[in-house]
N, CA and C of each residue as an Amber inpcrd file, in Angstrom:
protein
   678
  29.7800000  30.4130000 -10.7020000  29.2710000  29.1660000 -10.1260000
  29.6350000  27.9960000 -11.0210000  30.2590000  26.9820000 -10.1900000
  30.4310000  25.9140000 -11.4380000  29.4420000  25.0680000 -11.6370000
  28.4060000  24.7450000 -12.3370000  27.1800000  24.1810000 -12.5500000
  27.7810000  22.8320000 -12.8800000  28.7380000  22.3260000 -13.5550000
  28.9600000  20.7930000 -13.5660000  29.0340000  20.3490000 -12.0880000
  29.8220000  21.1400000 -11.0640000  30.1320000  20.4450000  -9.7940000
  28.8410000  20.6690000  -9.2260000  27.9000000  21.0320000  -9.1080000
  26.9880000  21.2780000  -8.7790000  25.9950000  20.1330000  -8.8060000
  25.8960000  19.7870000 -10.2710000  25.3790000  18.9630000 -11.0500000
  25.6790000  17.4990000 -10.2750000  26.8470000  17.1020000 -10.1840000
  27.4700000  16.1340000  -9.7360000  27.1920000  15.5960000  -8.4780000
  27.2900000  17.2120000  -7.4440000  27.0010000  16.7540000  -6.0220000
  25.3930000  16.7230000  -6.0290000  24.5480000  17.0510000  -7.0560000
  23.1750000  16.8750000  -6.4200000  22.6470000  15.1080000  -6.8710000
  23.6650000  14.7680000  -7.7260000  23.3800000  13.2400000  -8.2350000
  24.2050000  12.0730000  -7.1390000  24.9050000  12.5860000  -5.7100000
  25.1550000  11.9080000  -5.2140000  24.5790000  11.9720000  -3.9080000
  23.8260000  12.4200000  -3.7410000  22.5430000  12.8820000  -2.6150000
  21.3390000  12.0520000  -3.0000000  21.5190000  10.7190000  -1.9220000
  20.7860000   9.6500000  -2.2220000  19.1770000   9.5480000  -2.1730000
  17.9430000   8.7510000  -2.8420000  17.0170000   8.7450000  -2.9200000
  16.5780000   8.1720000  -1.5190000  15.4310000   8.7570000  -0.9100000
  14.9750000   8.1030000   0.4870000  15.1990000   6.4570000   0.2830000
  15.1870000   5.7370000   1.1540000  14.8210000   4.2330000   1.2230000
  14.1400000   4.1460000   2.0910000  13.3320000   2.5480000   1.7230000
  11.6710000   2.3260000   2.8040000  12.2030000   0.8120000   3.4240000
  11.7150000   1.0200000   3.8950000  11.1350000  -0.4050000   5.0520000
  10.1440000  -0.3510000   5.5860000   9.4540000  -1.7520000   5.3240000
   8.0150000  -2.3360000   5.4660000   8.0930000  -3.5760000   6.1040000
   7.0210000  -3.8460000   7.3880000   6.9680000  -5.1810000   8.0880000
   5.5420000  -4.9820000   8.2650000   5.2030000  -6.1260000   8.6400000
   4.0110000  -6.8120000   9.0650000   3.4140000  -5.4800000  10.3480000
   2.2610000  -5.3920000  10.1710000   1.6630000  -4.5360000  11.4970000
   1.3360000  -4.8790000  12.4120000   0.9610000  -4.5720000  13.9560000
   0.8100000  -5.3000000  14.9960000  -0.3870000  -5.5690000  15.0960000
  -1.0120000  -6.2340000  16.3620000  -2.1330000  -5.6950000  16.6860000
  -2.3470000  -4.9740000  17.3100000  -1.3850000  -4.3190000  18.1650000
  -1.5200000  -2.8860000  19.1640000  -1.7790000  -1.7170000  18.1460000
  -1.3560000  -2.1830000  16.7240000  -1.2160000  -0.7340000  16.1040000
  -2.3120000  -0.7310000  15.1300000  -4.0630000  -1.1450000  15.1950000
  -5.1340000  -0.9670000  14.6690000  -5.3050000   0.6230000  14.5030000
  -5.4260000   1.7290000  16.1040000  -5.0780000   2.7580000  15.5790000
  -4.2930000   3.8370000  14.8310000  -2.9750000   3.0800000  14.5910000
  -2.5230000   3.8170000  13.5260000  -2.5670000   4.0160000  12.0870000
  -2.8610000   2.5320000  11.5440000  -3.7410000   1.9630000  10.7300000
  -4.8050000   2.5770000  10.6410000  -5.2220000   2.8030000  11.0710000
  -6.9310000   3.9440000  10.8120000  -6.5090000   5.4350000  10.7400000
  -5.3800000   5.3130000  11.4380000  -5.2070000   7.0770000  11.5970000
  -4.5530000   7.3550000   9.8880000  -3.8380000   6.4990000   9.4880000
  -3.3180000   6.4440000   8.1470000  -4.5510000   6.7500000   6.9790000
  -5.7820000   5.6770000   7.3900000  -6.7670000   5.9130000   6.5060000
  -7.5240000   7.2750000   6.6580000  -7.7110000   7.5450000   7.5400000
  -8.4690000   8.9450000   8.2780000  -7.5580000  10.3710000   7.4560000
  -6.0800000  10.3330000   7.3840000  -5.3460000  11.1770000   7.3410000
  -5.7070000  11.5410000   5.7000000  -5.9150000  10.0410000   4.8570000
  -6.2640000  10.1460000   3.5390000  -7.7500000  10.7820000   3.3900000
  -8.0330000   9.7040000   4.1370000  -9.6780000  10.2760000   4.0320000
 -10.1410000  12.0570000   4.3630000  -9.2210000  12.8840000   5.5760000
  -9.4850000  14.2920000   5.2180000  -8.9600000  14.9450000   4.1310000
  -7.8660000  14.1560000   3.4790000  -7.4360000  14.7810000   2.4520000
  -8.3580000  14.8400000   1.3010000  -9.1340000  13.6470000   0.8720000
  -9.9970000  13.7160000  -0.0620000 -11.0050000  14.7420000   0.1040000
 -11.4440000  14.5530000   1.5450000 -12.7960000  15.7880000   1.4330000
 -12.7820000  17.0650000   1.1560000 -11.5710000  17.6090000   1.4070000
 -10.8840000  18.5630000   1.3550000 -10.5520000  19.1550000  -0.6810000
  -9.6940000  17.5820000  -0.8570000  -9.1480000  18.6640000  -2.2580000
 -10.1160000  17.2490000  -3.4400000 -11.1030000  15.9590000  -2.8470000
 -11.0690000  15.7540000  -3.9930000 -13.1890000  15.5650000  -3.5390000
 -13.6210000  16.5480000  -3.8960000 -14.9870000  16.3160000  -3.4020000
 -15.6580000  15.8340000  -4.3780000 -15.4250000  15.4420000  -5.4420000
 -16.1330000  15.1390000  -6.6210000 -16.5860000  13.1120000  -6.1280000
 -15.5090000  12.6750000  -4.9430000 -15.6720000  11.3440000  -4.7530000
 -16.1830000  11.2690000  -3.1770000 -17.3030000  10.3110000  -2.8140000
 -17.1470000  10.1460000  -1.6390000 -16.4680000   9.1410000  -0.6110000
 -15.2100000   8.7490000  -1.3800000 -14.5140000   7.8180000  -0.7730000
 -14.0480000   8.5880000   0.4180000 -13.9610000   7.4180000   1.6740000
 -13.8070000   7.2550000   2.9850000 -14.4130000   8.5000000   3.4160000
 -15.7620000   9.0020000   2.8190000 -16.5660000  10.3930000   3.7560000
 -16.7340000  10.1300000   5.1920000 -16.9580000   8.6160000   5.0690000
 -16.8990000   8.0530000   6.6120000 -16.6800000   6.3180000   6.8620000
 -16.5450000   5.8850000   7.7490000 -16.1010000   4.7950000   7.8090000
 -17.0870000   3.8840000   7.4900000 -16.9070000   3.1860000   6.3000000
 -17.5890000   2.0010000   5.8360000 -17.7630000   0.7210000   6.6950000
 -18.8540000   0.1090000   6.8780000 -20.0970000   0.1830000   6.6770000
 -20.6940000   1.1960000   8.4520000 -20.0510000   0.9880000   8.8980000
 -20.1040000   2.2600000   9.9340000 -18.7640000   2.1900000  11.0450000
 -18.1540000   2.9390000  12.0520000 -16.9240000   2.8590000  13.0120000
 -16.4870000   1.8000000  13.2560000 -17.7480000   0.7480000  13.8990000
 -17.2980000  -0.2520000  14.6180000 -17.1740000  -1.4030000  13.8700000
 -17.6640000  -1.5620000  12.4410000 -17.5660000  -2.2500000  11.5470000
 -16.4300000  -2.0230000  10.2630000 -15.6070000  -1.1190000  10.1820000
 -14.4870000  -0.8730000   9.9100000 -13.2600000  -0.8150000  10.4860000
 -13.2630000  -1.1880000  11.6610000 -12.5090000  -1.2730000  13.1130000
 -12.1910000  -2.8180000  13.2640000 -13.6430000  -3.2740000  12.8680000
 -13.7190000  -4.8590000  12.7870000 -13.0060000  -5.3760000  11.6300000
 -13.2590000  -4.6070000  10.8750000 -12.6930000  -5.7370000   9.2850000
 -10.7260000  -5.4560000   9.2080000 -10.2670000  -3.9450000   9.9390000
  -9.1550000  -3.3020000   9.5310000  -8.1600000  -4.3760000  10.8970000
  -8.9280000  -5.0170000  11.8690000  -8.4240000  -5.4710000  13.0860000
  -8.4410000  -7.1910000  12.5890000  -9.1970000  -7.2610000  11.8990000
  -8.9290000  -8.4150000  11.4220000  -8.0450000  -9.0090000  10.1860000
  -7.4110000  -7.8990000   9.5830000  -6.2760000  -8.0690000   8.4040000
  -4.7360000  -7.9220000   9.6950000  -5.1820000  -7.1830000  10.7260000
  -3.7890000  -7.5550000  11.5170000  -3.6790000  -8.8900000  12.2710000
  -4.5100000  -9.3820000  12.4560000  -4.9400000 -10.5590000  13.4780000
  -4.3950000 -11.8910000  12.1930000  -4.7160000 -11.5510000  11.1540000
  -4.2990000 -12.1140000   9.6810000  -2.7430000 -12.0890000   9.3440000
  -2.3250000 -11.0230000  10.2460000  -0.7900000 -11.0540000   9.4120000
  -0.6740000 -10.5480000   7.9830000  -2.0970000  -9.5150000   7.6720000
  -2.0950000  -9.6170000   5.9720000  -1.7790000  -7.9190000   5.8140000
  -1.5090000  -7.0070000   7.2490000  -1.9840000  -5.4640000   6.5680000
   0.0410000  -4.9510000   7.4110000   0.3720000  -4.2750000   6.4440000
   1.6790000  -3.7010000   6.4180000   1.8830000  -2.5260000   7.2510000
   2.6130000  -1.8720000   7.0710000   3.1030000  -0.5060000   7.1660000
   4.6620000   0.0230000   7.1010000   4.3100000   0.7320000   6.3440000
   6.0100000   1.6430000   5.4160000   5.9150000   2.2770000   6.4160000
   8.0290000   2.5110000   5.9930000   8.5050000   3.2420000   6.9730000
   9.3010000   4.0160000   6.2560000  10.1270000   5.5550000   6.6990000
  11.4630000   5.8000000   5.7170000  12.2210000   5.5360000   6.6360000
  13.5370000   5.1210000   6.0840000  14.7630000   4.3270000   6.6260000
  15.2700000   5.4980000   7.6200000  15.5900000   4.6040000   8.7290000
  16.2520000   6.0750000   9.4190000  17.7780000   6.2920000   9.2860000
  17.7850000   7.2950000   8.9410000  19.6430000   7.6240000   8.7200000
  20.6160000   6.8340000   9.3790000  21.7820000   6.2720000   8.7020000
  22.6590000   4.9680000   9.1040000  22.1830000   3.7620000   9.3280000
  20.8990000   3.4470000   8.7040000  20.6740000   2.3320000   8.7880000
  21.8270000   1.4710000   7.6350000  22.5560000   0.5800000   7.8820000
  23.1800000  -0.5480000   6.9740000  22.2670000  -1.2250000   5.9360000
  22.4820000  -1.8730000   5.3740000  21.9110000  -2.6020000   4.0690000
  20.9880000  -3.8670000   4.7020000  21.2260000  -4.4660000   5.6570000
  20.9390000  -5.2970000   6.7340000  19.6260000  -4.5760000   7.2830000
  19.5580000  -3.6210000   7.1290000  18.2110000  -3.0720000   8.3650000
  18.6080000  -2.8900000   9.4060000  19.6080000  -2.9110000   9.9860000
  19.9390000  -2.9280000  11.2680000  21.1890000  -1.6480000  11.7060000
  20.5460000  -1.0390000  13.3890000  21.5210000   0.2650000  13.3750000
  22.5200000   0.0910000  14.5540000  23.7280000   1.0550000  13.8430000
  24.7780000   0.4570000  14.5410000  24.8410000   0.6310000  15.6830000
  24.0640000   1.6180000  16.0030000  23.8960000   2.4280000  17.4230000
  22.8300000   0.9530000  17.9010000  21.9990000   0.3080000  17.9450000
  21.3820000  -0.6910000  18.1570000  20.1220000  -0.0070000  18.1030000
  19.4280000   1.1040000  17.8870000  18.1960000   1.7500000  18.0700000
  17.2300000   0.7400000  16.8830000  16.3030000   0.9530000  16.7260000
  15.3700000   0.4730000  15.7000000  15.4270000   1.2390000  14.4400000
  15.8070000   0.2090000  13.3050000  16.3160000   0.7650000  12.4110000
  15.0640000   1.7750000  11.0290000  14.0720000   1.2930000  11.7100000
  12.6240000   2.4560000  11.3110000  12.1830000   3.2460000  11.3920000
  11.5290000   4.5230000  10.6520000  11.6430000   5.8270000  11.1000000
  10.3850000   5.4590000  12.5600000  10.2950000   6.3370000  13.0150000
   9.0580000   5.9110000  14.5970000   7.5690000   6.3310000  14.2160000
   7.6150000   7.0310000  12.7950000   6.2690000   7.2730000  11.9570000
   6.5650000   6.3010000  10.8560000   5.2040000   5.6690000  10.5920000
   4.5420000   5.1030000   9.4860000   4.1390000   6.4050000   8.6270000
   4.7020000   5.7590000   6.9810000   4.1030000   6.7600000   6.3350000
   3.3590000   6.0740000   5.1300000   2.6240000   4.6240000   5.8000000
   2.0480000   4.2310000   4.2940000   1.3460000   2.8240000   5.0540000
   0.6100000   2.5360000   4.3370000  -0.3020000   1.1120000   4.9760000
  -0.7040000   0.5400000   3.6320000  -0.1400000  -0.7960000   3.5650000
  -1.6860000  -2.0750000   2.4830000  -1.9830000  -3.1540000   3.0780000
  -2.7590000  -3.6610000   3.0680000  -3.0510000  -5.1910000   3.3030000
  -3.2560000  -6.0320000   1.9800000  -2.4730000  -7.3350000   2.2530000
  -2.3700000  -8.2190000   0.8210000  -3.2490000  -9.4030000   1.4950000
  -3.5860000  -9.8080000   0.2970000  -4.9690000 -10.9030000   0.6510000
  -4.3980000 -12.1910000  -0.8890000  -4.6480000 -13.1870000  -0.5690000
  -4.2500000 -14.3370000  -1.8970000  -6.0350000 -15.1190000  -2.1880000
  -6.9390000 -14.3380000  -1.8920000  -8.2890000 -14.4240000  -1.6730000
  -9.2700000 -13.7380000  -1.8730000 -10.0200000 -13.5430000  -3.4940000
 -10.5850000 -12.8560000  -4.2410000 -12.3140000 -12.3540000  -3.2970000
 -12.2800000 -11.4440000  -3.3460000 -14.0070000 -11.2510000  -2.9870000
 -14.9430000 -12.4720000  -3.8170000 -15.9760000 -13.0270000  -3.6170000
 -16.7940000 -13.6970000  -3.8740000 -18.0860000 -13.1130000  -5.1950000
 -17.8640000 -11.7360000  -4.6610000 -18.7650000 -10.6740000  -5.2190000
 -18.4880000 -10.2960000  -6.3170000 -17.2470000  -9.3570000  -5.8810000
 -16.4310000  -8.6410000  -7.1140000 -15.2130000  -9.2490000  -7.9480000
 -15.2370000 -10.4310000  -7.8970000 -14.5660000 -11.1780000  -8.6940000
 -15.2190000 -12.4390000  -9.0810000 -14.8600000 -12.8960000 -10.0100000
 -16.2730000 -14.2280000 -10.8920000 -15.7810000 -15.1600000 -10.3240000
 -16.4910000 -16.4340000 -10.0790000 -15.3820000 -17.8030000 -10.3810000
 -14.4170000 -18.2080000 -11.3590000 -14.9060000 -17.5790000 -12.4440000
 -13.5940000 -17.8060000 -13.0380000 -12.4340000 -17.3070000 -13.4090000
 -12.3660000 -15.8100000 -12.6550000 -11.5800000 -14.5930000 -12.1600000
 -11.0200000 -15.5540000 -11.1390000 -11.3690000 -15.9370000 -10.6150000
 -10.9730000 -16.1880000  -9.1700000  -9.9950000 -17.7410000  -9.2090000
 -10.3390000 -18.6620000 -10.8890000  -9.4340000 -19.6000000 -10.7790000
  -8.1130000 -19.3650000 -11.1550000  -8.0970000 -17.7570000 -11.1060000
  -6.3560000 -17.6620000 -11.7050000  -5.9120000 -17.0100000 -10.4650000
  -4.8620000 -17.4130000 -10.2780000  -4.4840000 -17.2820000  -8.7950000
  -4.0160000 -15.6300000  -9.0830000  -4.1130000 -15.0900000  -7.6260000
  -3.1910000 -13.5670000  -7.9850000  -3.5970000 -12.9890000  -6.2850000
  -2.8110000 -11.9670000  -6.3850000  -2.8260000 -11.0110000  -5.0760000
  -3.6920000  -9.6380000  -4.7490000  -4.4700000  -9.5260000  -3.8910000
  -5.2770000  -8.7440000  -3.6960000  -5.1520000  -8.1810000  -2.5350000
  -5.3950000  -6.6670000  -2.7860000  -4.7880000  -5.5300000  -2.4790000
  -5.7780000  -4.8890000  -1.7390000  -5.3140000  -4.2350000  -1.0140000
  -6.6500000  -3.3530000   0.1190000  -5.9160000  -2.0520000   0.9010000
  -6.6840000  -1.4250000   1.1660000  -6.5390000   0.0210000   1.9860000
  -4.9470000   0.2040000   1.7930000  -4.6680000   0.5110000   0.4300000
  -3.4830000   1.2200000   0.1090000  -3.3970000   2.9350000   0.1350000
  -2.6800000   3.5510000   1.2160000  -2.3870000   4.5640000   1.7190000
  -0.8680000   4.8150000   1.8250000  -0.3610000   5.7490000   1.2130000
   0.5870000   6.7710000   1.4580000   0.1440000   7.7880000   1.9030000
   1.0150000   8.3730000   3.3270000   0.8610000   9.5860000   3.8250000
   1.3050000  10.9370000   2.8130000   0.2890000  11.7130000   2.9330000
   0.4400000  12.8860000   1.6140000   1.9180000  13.7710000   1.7530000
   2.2810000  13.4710000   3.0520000   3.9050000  14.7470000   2.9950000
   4.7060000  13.7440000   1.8530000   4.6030000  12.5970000   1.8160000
   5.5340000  11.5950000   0.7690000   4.8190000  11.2300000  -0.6180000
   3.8270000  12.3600000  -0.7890000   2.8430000  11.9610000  -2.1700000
   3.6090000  12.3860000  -3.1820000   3.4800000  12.0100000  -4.2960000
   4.3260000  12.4790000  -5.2200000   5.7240000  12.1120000  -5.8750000
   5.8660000  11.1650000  -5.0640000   7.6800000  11.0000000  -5.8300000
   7.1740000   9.3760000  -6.2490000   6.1390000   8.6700000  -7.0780000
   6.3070000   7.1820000  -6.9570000   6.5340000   6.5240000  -6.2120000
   6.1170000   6.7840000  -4.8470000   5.9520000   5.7840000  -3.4890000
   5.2040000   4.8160000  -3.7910000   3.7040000   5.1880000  -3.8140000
   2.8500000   4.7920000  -4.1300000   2.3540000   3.0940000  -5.0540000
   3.1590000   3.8630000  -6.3010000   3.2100000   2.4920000  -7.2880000
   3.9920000   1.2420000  -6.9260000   5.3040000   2.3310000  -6.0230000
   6.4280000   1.3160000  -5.8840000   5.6760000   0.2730000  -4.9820000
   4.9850000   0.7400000  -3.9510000   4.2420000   0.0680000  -2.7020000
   3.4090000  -0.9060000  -3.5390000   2.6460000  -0.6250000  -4.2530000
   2.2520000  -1.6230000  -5.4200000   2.3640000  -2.8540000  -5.8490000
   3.6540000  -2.3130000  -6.5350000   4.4680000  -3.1020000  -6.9920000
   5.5060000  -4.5450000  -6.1250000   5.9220000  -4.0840000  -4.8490000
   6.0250000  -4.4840000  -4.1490000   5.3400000  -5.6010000  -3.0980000
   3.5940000  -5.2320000  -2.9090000   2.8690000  -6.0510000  -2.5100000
   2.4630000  -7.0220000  -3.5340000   2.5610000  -6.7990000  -4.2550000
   2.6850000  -7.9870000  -6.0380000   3.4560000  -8.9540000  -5.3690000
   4.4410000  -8.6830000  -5.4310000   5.8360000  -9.6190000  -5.3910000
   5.5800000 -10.2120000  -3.9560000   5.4730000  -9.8590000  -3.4000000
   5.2690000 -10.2570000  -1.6130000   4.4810000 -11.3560000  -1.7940000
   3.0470000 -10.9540000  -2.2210000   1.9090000 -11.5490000  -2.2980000
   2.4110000 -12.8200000  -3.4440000   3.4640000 -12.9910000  -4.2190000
   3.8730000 -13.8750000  -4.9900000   4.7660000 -14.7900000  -4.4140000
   5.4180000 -14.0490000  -3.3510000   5.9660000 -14.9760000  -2.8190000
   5.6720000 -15.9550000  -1.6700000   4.4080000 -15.6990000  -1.2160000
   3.5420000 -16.6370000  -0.6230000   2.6780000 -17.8660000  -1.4590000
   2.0730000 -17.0780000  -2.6870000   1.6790000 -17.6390000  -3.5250000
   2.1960000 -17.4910000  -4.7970000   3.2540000 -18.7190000  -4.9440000
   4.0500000 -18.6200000  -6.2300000   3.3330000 -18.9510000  -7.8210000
   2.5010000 -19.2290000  -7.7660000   1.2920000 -19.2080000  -8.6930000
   0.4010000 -18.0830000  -9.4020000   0.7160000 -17.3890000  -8.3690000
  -0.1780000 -15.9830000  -8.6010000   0.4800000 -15.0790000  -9.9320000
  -0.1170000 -14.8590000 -10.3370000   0.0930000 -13.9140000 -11.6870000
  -0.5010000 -12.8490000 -11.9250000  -1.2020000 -11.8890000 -10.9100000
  -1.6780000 -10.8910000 -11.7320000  -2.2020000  -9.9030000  -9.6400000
  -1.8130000  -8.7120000 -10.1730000  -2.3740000  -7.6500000  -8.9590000
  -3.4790000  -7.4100000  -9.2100000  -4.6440000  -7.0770000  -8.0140000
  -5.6340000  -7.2930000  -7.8970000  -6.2520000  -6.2580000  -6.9890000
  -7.1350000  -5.1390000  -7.3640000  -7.4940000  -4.4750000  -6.5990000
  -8.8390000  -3.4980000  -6.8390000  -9.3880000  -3.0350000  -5.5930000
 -10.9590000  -2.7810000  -5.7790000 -11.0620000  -1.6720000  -5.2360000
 -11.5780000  -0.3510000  -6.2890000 -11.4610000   0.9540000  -6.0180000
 -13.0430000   1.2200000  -5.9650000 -13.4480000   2.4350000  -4.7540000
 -14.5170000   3.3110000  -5.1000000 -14.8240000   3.4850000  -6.3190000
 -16.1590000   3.3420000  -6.4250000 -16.6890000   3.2090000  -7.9600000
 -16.6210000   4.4440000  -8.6970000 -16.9180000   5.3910000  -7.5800000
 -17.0720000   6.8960000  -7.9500000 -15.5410000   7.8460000  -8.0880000
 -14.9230000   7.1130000  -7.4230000 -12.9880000   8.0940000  -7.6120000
 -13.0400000   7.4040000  -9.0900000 -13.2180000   8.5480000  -9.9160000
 -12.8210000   8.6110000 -11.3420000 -11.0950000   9.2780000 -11.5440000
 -10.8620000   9.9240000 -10.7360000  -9.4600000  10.0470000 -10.5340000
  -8.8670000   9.3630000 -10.4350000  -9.2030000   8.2050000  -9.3700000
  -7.9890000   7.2140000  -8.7960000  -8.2410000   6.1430000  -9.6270000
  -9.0830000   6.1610000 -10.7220000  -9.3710000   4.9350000 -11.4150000
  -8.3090000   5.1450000 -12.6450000  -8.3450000   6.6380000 -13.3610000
  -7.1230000   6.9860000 -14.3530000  -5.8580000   6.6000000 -13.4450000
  -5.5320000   6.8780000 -12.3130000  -4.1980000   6.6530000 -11.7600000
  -3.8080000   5.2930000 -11.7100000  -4.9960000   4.6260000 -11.5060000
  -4.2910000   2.5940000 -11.8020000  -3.9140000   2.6400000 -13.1380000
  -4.8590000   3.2410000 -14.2570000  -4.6600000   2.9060000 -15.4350000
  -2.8640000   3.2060000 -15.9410000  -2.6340000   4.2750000 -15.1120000
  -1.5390000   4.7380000 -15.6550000  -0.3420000   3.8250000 -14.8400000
  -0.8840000   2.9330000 -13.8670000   0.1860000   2.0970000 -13.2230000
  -0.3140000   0.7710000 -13.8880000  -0.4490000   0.7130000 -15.7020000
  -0.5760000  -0.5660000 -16.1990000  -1.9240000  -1.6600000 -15.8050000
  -2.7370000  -1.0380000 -14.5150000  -4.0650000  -1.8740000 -14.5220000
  -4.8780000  -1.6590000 -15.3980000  -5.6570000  -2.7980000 -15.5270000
  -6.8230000  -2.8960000 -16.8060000  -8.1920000  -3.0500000 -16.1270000
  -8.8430000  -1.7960000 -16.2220000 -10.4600000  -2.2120000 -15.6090000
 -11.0410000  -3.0770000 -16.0510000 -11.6400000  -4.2760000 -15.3640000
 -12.1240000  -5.1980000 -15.7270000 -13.5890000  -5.2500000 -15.6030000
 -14.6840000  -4.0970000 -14.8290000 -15.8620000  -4.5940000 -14.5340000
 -16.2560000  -3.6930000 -13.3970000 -17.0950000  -3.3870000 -13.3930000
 -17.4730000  -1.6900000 -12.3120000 -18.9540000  -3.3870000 -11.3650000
 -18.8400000  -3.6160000 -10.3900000 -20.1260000  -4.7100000 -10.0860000
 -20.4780000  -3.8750000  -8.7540000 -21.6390000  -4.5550000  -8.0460000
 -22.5550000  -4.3250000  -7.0340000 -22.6680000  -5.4400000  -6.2840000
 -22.0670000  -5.4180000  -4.8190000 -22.3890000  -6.5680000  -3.7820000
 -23.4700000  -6.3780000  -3.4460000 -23.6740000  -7.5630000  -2.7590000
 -25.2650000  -7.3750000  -1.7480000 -24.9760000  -6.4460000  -0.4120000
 -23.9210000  -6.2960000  -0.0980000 -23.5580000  -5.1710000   0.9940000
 -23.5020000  -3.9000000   0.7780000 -24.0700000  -3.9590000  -0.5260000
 -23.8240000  -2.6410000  -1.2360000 -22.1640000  -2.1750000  -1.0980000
 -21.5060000  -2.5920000  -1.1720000 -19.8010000  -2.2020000  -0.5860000
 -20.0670000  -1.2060000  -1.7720000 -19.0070000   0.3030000  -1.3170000
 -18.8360000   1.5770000  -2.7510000 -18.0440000   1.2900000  -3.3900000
 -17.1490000   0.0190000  -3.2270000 -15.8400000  -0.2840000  -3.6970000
 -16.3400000  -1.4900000  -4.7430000 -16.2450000  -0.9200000  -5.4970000
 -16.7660000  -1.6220000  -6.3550000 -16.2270000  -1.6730000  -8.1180000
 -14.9550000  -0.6410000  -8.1040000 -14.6570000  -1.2540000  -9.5130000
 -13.2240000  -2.1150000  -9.5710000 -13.1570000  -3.0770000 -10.0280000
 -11.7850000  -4.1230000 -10.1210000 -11.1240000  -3.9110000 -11.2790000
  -9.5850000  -3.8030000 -11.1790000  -8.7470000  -3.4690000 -11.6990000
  -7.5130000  -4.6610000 -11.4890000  -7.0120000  -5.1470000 -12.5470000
  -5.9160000  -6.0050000 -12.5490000  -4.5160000  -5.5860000 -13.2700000
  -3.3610000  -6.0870000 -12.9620000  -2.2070000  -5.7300000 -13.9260000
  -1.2100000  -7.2430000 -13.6000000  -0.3030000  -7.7370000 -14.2460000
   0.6850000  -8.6410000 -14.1870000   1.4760000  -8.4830000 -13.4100000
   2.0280000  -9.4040000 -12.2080000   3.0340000  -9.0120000 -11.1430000
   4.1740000  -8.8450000 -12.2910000   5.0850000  -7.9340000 -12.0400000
   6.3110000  -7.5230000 -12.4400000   7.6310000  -7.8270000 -11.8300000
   8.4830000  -7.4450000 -12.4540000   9.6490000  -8.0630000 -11.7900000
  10.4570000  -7.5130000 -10.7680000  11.1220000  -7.7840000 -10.1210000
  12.0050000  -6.2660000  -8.6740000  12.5720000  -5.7340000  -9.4770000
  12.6250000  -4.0610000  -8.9680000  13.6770000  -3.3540000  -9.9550000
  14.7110000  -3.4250000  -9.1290000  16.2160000  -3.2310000 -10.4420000
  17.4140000  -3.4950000  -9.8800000  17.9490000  -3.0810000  -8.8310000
  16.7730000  -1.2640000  -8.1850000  17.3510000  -0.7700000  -7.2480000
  15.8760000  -0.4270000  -6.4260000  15.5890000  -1.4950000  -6.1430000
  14.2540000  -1.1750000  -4.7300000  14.4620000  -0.2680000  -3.9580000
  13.3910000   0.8220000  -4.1370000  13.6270000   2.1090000  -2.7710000
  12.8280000   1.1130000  -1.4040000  12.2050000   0.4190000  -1.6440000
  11.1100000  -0.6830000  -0.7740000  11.8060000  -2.0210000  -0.1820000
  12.4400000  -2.4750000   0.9200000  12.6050000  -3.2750000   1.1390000
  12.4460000  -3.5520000   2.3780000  11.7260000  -5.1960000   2.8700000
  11.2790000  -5.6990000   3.9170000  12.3100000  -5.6840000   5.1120000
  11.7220000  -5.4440000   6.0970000  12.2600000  -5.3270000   7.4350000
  13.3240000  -6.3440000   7.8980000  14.7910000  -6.4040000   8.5340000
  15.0750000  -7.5240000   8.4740000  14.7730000  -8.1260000   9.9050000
  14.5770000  -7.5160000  11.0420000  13.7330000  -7.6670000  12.1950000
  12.4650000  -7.1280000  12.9740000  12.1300000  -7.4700000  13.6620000
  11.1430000  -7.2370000  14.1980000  11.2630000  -6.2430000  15.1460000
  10.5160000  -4.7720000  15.2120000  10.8270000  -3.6530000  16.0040000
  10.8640000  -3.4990000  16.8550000  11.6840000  -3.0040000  18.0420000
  12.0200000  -3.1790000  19.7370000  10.4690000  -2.5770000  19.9220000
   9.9150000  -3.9770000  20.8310000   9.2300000  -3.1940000  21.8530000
   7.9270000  -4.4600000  21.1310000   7.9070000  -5.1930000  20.3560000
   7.0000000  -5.6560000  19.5150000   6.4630000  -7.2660000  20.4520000
């Protein structure tokens, strides 16, 4: 077996690429189905937390708040690129150049909670982050951070002022609280709303710069049928 040629052809067997656009409003249920899909996963392998045991503050009031980040223009959804897509986003065959599954959801906000962030947290401008979900068949390879990282920059480029990512985890996922740490956030403050919200510890890090080779890049049109 020749292991150099081997070697060679497995380094030219390219890394997935993503595309991400704005979500609809027809597509509230998929958006939930994204959170739901996470949410059995936790009950399942991470029981030590009761994040998303059920829909906060109850169905129709998580329906309300998740329908109103689309109505906002503020909540996303990843895609993986579908084979022959061009650099453009666009396929030659003319089909839609997105896979037809979502495999990831955030909503970006330039608008600090009142609660969980101070006033004077809140006079430094920055981007804030919500119901960040990757679908678990794509867990594992740095999707995740990249998606991150990415809504940073997005969220910067609306607000060119902004300097710092911004985001508010279940108080009780002691897991997912080491996993920001290790994506460079700094816990700043575990607090308590009057809504009692469970989400309750804030975590910040410095928007960063694009890497030279984004697996993440924005949609260059809008998807047939939209």
């Amino acid at each position: 077996m020749d292991t150099d040629t081997g070697t060679r052809q497995r380094r030219r067997i390219p890394l997935p690429s993503y595309r991400i656009r704005p979500a609809r409003t027809d597509e509230l249920d998929v958006v939930l189905g994204l959170i739901d899909g996470a949410a059995a996963w936790l009950r399942a392998e991470k029981p030590a937390t009761r994040q998303w045991n059920r829909p906060w503050p109850n169905p129709d009031g998580r329906r309300e708040r998740v329908y109103e980040g689309l109505l906002n223009a503020e909540t996303w959804l990843l895609f993986e690129e579908a084979p022959g897509t061009d650099p453009l986003g666009t396929d030659p065959l003319g089909g839609d150049p997105l896979g037809t599954e979502p495999i990831g959801t955030v909503t970006i906000r330039l608008v600090g909670h009142e609660e969980l962030w101070t006033a004077r947290e809140r006079e430094i401008d920055a981007v804030y982050l919500h119901r960040l979900v990757i679908e678990r068949g794509h867990a594992g390879a740095g999707l995740g951070a990249e998606l991150i990282d990415w809504a940073g920059r997005k969220g910067r480029s609306m607000l060119p002022t902004a300097r710092l990512i911004r985001i508010d985890v279940w108080s009780d996922n002691g897991e997912l609280h080491g996993y920001y740490k290790e994506q460079g956030f700094q816990h700043i403050a575990t607090r308590t709303t009057s809504d009692r919200s469970p989400s309750g510890a804030v975590f910040e890090k410095p928007i960063g710069p694009e890497p030279a080779l984004p697996r993440i890049r924005e949609a260059a049109r809008e998807p047939q049928g939209s």
